[in-house]
N, CA, C and O atoms as CSV, one atom per row, in Angstrom:
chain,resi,resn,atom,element,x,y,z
A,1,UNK,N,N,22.950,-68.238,-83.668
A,1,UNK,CA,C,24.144,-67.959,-82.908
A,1,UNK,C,C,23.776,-66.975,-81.804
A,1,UNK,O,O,22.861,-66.153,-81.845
A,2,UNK,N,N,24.614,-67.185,-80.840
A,2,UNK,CA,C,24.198,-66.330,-79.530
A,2,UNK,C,C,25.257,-65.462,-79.130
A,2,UNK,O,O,26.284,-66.060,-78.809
A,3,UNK,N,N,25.292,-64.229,-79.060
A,3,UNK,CA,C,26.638,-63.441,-78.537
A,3,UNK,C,C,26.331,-63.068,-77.197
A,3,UNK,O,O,25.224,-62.727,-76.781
A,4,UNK,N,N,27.278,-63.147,-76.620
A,4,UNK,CA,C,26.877,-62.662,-74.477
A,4,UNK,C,C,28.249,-61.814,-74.694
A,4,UNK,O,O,29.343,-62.118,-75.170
A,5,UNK,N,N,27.804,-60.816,-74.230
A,5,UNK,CA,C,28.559,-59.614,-73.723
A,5,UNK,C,C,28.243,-58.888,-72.262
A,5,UNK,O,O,27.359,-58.109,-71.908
A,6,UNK,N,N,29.318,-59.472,-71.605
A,6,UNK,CA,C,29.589,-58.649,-70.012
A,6,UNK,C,C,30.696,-57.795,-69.798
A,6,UNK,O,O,31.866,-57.870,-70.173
A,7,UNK,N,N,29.754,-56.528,-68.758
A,7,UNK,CA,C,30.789,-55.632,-68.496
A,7,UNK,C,C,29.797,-54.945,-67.317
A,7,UNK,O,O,28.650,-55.015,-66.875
A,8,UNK,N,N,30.918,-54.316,-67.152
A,8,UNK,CA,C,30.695,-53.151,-65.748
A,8,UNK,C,C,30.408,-51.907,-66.524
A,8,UNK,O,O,31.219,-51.619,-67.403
A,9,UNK,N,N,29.258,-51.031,-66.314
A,9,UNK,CA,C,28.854,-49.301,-66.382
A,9,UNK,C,C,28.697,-48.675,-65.771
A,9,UNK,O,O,27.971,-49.075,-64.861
A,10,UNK,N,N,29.141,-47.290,-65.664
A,10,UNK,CA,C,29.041,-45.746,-64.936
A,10,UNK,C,C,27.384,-45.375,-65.139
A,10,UNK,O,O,26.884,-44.556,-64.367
A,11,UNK,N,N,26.564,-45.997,-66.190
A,11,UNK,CA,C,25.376,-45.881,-65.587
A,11,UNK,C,C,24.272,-47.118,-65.385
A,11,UNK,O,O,24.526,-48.321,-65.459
A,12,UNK,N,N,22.959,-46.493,-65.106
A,12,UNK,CA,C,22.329,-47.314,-64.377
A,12,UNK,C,C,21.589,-48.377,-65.451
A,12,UNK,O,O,21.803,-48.231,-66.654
A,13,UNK,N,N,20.637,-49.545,-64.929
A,13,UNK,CA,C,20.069,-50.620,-65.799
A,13,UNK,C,C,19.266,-49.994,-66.407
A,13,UNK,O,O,19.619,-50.294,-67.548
A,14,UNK,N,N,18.098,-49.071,-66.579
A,14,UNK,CA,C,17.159,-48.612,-67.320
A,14,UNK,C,C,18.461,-47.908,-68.217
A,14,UNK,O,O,18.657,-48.719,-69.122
A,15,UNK,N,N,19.282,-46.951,-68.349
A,15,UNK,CA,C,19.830,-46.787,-69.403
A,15,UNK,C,C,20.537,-47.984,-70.409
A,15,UNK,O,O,20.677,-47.901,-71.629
A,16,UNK,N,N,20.836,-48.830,-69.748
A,16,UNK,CA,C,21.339,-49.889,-70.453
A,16,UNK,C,C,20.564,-50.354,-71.197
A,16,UNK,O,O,20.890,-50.621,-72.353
A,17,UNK,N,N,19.253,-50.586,-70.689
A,17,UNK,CA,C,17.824,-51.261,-71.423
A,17,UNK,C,C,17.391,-50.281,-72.381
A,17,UNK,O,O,16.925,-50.609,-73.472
A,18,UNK,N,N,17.552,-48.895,-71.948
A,18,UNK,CA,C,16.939,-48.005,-73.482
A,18,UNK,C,C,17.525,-48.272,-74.511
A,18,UNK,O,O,16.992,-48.005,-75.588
A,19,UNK,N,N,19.265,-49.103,-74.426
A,19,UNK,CA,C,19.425,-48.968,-75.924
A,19,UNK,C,C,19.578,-50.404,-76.244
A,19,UNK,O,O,20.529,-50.722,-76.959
A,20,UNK,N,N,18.774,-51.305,-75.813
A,20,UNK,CA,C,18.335,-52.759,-76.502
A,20,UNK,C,C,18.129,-52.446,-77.765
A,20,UNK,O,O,18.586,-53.090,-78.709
A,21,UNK,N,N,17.227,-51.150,-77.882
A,21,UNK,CA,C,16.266,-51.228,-79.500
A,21,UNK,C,C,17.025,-51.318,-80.350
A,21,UNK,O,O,16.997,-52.289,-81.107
A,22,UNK,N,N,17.805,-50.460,-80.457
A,22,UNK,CA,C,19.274,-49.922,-81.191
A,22,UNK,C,C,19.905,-51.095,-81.780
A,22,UNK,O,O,20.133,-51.214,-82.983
A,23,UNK,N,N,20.288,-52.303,-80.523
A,23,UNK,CA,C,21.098,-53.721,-81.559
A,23,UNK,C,C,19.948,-54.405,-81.696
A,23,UNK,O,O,20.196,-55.610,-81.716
A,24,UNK,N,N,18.529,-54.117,-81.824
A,24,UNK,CA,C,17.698,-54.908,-82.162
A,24,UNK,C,C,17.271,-54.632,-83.490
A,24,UNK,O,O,16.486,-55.203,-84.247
A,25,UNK,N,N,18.061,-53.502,-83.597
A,25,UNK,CA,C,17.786,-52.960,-85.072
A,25,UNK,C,C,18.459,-53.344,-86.586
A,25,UNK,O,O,18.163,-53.253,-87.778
A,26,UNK,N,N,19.573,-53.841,-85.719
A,26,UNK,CA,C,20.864,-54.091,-86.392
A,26,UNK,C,C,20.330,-55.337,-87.595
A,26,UNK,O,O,19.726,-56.262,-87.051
A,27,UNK,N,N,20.442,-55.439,-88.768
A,27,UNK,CA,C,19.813,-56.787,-89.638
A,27,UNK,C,C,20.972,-57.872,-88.939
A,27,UNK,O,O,22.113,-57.819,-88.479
A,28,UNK,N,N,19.919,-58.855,-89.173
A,28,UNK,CA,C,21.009,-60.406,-88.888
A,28,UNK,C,C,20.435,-60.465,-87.182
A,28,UNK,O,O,20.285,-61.548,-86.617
A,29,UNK,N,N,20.228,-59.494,-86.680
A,29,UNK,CA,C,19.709,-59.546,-85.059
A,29,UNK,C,C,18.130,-59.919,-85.072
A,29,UNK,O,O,17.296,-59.298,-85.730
A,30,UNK,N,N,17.824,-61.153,-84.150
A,30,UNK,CA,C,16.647,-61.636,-83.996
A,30,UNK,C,C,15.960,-60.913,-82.745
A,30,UNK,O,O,14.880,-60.323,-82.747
A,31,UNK,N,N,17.027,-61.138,-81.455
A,31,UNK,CA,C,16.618,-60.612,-80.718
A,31,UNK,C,C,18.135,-59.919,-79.548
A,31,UNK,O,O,19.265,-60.405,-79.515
A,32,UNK,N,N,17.780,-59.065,-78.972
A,32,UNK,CA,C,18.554,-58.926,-77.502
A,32,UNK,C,C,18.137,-58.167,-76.244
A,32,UNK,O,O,17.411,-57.174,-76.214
A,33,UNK,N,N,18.622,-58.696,-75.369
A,33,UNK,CA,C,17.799,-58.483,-74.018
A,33,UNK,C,C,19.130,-58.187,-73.084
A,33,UNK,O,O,20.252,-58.646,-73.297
A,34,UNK,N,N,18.751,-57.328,-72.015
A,34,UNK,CA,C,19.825,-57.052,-71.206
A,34,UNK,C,C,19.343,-57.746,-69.614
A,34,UNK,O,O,18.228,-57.823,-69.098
A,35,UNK,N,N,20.801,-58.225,-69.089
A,35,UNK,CA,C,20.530,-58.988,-67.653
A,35,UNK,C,C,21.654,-57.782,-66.581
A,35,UNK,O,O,22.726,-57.209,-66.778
A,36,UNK,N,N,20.764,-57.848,-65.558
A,36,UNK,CA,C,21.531,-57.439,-64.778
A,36,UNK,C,C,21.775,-58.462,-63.541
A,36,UNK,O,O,20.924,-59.197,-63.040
A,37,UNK,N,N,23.505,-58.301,-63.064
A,37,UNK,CA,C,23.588,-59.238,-62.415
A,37,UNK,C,C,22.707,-59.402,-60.872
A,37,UNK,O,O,22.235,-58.341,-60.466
A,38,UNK,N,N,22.543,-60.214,-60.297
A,38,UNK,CA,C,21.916,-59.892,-59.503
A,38,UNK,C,C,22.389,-61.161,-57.746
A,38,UNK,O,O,21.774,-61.103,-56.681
A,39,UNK,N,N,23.494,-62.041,-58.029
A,39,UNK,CA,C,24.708,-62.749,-57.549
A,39,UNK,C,C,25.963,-62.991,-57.461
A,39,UNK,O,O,26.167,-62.536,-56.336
A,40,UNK,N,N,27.029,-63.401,-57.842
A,40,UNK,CA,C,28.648,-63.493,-58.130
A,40,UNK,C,C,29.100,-62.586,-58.329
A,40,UNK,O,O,28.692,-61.439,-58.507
A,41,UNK,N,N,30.241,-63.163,-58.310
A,41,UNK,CA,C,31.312,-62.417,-58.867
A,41,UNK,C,C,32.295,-62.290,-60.668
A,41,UNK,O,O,33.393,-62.586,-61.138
A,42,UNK,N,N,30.638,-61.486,-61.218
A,42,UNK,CA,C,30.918,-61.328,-62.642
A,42,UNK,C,C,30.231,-59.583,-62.801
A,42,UNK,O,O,29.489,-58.932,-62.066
A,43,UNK,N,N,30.921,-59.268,-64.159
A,43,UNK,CA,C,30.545,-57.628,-64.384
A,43,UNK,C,C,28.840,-57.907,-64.598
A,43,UNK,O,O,27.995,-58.602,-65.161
A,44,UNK,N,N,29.071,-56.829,-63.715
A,44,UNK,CA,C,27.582,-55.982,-63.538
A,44,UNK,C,C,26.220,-56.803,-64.691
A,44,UNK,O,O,25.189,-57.435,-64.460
A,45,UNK,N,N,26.785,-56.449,-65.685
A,45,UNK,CA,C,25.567,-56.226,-66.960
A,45,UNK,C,C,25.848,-57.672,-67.661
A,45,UNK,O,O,26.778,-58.430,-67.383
A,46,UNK,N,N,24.970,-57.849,-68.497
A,46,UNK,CA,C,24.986,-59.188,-69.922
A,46,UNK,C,C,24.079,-58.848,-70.455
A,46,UNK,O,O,22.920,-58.668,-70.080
A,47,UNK,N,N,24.903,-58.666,-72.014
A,47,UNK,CA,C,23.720,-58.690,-73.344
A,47,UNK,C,C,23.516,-60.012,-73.422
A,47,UNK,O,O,24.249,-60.845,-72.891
A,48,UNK,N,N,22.663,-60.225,-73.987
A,48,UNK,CA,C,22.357,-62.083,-74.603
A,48,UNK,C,C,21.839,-61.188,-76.564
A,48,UNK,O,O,20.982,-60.400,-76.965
A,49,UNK,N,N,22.640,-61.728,-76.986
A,49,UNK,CA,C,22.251,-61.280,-78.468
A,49,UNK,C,C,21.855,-62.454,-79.239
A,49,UNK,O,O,22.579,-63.386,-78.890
A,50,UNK,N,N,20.851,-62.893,-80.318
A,50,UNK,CA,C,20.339,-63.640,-81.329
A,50,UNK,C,C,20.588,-63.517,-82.391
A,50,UNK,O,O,19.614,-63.049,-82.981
A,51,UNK,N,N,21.750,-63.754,-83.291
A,51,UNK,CA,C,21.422,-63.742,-84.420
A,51,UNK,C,C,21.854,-65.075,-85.464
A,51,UNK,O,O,22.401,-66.142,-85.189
A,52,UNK,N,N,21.246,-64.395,-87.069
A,52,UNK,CA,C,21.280,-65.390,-87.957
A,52,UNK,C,C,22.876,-65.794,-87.782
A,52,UNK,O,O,23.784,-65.121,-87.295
A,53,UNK,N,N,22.904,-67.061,-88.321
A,53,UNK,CA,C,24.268,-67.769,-88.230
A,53,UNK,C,C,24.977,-67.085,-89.654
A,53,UNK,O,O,26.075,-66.568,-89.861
A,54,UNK,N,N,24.167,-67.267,-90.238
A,54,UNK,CA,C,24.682,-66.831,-92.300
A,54,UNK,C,C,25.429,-65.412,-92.239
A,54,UNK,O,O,26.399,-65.068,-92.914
A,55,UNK,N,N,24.695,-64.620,-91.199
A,55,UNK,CA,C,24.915,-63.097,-90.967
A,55,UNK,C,C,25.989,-62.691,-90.043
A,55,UNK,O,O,26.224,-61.486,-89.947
A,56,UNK,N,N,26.858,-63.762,-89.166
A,56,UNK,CA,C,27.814,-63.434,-88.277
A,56,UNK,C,C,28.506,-62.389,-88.698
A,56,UNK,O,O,28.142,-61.268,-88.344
A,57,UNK,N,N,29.418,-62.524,-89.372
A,57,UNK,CA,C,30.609,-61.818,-89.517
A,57,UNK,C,C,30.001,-60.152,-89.758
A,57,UNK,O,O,30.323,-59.211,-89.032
A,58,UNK,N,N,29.041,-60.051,-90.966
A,58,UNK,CA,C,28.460,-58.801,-91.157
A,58,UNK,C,C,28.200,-58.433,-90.071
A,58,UNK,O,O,28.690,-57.346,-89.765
A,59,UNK,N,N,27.310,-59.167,-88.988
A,59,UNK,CA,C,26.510,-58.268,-88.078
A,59,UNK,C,C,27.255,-58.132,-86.861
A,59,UNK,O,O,27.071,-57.133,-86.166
A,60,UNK,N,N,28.248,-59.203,-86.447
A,60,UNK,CA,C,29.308,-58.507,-85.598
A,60,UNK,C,C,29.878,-58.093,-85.229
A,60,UNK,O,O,30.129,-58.127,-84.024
A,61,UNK,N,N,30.781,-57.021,-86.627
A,61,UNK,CA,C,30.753,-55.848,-87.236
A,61,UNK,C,C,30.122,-54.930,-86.684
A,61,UNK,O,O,30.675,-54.006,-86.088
A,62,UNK,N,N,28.661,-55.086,-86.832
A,62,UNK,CA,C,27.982,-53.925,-86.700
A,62,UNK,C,C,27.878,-53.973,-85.048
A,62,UNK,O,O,27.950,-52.894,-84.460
A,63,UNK,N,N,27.733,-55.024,-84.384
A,63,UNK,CA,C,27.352,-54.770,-83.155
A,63,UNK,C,C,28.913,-54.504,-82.678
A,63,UNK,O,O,28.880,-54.359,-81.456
A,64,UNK,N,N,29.976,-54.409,-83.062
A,64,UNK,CA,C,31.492,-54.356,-82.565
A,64,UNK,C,C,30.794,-52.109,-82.047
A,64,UNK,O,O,30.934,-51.383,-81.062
A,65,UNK,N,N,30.170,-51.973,-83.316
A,65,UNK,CA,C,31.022,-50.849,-83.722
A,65,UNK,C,C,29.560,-49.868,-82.809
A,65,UNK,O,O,29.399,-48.726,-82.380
A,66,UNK,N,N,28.749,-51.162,-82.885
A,66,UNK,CA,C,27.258,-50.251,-81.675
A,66,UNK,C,C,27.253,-49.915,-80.560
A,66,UNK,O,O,26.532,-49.100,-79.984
A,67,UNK,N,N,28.519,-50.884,-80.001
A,67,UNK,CA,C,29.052,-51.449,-78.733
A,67,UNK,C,C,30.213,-50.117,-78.378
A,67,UNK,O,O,30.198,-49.564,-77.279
A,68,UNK,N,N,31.109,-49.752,-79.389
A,68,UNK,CA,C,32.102,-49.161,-79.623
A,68,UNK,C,C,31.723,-47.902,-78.795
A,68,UNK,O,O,32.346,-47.482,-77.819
A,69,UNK,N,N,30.300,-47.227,-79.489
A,69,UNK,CA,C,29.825,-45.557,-79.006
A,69,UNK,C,C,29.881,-45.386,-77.511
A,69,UNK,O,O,30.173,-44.438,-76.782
A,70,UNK,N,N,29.473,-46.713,-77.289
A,70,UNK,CA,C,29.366,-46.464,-75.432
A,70,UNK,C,C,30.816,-46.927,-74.644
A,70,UNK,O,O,30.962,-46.734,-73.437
A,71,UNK,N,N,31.716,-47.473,-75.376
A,71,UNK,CA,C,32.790,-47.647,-74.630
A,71,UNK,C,C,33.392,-46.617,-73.511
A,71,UNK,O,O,33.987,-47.176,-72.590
A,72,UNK,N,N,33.326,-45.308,-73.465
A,72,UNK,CA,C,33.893,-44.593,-72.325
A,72,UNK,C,C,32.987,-44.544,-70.948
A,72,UNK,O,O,33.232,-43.980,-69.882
A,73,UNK,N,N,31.468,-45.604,-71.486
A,73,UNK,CA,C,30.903,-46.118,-69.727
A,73,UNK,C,C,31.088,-47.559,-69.746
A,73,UNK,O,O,30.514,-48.265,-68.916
A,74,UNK,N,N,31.803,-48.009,-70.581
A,74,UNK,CA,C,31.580,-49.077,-70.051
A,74,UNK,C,C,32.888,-49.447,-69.208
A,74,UNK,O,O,33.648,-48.516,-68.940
A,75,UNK,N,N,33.230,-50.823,-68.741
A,75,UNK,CA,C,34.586,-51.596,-68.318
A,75,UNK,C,C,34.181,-52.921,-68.280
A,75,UNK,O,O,33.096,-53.482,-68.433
A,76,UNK,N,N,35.910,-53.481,-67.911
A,76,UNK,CA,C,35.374,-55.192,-67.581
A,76,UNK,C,C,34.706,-55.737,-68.485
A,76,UNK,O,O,33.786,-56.539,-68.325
A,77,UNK,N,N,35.415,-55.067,-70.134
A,77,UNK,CA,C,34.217,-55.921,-71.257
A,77,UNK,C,C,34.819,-56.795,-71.210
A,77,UNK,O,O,36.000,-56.973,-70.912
A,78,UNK,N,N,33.577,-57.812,-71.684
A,78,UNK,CA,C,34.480,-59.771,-72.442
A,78,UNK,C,C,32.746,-59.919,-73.321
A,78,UNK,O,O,31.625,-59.428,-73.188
A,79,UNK,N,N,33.384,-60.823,-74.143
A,79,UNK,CA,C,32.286,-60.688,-75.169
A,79,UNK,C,C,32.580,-62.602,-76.004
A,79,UNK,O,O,33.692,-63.020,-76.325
A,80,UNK,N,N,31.487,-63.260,-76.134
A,80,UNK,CA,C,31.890,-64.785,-76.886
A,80,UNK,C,C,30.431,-64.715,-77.616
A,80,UNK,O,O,29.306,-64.399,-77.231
A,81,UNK,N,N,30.945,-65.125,-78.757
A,81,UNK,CA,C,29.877,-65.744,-79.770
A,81,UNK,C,C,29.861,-67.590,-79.126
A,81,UNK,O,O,30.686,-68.270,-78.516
A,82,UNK,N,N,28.491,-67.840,-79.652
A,82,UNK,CA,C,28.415,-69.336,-79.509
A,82,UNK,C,C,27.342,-69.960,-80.867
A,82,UNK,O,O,26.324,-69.453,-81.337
A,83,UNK,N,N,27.830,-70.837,-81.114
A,83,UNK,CA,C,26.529,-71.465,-81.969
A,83,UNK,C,C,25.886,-72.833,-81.386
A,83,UNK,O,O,26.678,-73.315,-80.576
A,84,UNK,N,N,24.813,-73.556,-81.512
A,84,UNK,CA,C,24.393,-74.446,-81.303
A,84,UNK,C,C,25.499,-75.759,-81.539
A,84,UNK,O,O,26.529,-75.809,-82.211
A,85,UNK,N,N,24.956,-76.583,-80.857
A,85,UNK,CA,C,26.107,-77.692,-81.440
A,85,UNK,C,C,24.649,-78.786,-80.809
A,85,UNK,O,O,24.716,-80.012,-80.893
């Protein structure tokens, strides 16, 4: 399963990227990588998150609540899980 989370931040892309490790830490997380936009008209940033399918609910949870600490930089969140089809 793949979670994409976009939003706008008060700070810059290397801070955004220091705390990849952090939801990479999270169990049920394979991988995540941060994009910065770099065309359109969409917020600033995108996580791309990896994880186990079996582990959703637990680990989205956890990334709700990883996501949560930085909420007073972030804005313009939107956030979708997807699974393969």
């Amino acid at each position: 399963m793949k979670v994409f989370v976009v939003f706008d931040a008060y700070v810059d892309g290397y801070q955004v990227n220091d705390r990849m490790a952090e939801l990479e830490s999270i169990s049920g997380v394979n991988s995540a990588r941060a994009l910065e936009r770099t065309a359109g008209e969409v917020p600033r940033y995108l996580l791309e998150i990896d994880m186990e399918d079996e582990y959703a609910q637990e680990t989205g949870q956890k990334l709700k609540a990883a996501l949560g600490q930085y909420s007073s930089y972030m804005s313009n969140v939107a956030w979708g899980a997807y699974k393969k089809i």
